[in-house]
C-alpha positions in Angstrom: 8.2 23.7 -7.6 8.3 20.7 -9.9 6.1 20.5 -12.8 4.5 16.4 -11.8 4.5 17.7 -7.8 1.3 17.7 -6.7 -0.5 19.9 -3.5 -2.8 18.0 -1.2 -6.0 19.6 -2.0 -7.2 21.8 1.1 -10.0 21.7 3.0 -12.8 24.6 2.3 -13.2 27.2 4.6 -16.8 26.0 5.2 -15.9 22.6 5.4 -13.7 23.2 8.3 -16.4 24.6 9.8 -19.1 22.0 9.4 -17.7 19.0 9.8 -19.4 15.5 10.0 -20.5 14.8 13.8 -19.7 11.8 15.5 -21.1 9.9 18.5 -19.6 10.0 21.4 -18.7 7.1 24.5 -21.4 8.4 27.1 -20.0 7.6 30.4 -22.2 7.4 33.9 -19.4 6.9 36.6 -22.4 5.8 39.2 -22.5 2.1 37.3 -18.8 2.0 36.6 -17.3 -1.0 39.0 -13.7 0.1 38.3 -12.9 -3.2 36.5 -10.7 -1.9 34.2 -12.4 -4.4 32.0 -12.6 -1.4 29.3 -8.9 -0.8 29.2 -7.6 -3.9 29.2 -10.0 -4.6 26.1 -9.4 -1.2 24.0 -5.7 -1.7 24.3 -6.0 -5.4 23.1 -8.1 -4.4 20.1 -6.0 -1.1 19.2 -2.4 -2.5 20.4 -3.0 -6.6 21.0 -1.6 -5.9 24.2 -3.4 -6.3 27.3 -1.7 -3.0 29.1 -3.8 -0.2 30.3 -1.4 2.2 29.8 -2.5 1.6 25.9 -5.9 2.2 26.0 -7.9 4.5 24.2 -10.2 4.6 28.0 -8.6 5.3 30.8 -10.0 4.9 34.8 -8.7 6.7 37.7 -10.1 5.1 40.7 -8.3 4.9 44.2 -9.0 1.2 46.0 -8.5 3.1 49.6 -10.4 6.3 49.0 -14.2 7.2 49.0 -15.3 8.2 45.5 -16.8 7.2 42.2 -13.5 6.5 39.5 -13.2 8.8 36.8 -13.5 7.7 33.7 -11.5 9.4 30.7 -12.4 9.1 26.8 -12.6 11.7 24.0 -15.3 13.6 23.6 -15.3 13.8 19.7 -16.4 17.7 20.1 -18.3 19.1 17.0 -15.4 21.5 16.9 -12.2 19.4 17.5 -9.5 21.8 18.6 -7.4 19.0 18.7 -7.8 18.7 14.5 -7.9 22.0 13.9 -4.9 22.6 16.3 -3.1 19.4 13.8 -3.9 21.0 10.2 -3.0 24.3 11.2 0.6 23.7 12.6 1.4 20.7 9.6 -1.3 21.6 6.5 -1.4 17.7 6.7 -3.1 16.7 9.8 -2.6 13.4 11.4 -5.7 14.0 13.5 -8.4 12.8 11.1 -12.1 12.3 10.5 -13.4 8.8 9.6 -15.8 9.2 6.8 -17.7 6.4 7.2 -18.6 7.5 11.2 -17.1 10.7 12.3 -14.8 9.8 14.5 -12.2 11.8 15.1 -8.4 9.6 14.9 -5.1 10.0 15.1 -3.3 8.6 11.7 0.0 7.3 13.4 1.7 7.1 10.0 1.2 10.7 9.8 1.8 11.6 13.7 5.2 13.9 14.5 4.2 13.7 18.2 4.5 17.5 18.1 1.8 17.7 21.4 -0.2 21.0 19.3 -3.3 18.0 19.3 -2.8 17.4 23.6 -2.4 21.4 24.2 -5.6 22.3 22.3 -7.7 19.9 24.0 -10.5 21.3 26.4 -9.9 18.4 28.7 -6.1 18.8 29.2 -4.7 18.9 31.2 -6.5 18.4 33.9 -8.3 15.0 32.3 -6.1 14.1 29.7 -7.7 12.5 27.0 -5.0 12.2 24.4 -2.1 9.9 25.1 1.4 9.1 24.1 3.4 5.8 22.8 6.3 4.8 21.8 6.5 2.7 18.2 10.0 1.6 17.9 12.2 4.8 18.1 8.9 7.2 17.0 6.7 9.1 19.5 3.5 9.2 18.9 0.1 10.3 19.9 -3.5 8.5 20.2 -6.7 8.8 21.8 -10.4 7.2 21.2 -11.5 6.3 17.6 -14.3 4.9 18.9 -13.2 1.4 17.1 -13.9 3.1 13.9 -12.8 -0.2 12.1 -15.0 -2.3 13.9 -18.5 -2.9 12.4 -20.4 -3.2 15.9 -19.0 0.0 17.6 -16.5 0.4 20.4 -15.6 -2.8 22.3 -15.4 -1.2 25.6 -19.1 0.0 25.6 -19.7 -4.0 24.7 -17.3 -5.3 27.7 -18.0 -2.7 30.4 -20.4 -5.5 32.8 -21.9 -2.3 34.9 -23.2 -1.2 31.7 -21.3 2.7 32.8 -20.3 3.1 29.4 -23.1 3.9 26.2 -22.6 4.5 22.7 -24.6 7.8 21.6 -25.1 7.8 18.0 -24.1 11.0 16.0 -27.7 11.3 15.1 -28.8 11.0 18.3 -26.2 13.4 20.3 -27.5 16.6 21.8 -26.6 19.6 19.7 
């Protein structure tokens, strides 16, 4: 190795186990009117695109079927799998935690699309909570940051007019 390289400093055994919590989109499906109001907003904010198919939120509902819609968004667990599943196949994960709120992101400067963050989730596969886009020729993945960036919290809990969606605090979560 060359005398100026340098090694990314590691994380610490302990503090890959204890790492900062983060709140969490609550979601009540009873209030949700299956607007798609959320969607259309995340994906505006993250992509400044109004297409579903970019958002961060996703609802299943079926306009011809009994049933509440279900309503899809990252659980930021205590113990991602999804980060964990990141540092340990690249060193360099581009699953990351937000220091200022403990959100738990996807760094699409540093994402190879691999998938290692989509397998590991406990929601997948049967409520997929980590998506796919394309970015000129590169793959790669996302999933809620819970508008990490924006100072008043995520937009869709401020959109969502059946009031189905909460911000929980990461003070305030259950442990």
């Amino acid at each position: 190795m060359p005398e100026n390289a340098s090694i990314a400093p590691q994380p610490s055994q302990a503090a890959l186990l204890e790492l900062q919590r983060s709140g969490v989109v609550q979601v009540d499906p009873k209030l949700c009117l299956a607007c798609r109001e959320c969607e259309v907003a995340c994906s505006l904010f993250h992509e400044l695109e109004c297409n579903p198919e970019l958002s961060r939120i996703r609802i299943d509902s079926n306009d011809f079927a009994q049933g509440l819609p279900d309503i899809r968004v990252c659980k930021q667990c205590d113990w991602p799998a999804c980060y964990y599943a990141c540092l340990g196949k690249w060193g360099e994960p581009a699953i990351l935690i937000d220091p200022r709120t403990g959100a738990r992101y996807v760094d699409e400067s540093l994402c190879r699309a691999c998938g290692a963050c989509a397998r590991a989730c406990p929601l997948t596969p049967e409520r997929p909570v980590i998506f796919d886009k394309k970015v000129g020729k590169k793959r790669i993945r996302f999933k809620c940051d819970l508008c990490k960036d924006r100072p008043e919290g995520p937009l869709c809990v401020e959109v969502c007019p059946g009031k189905a969606l909460t911000f929980i605090p990461a003070e305030e979560r259950r442990k």
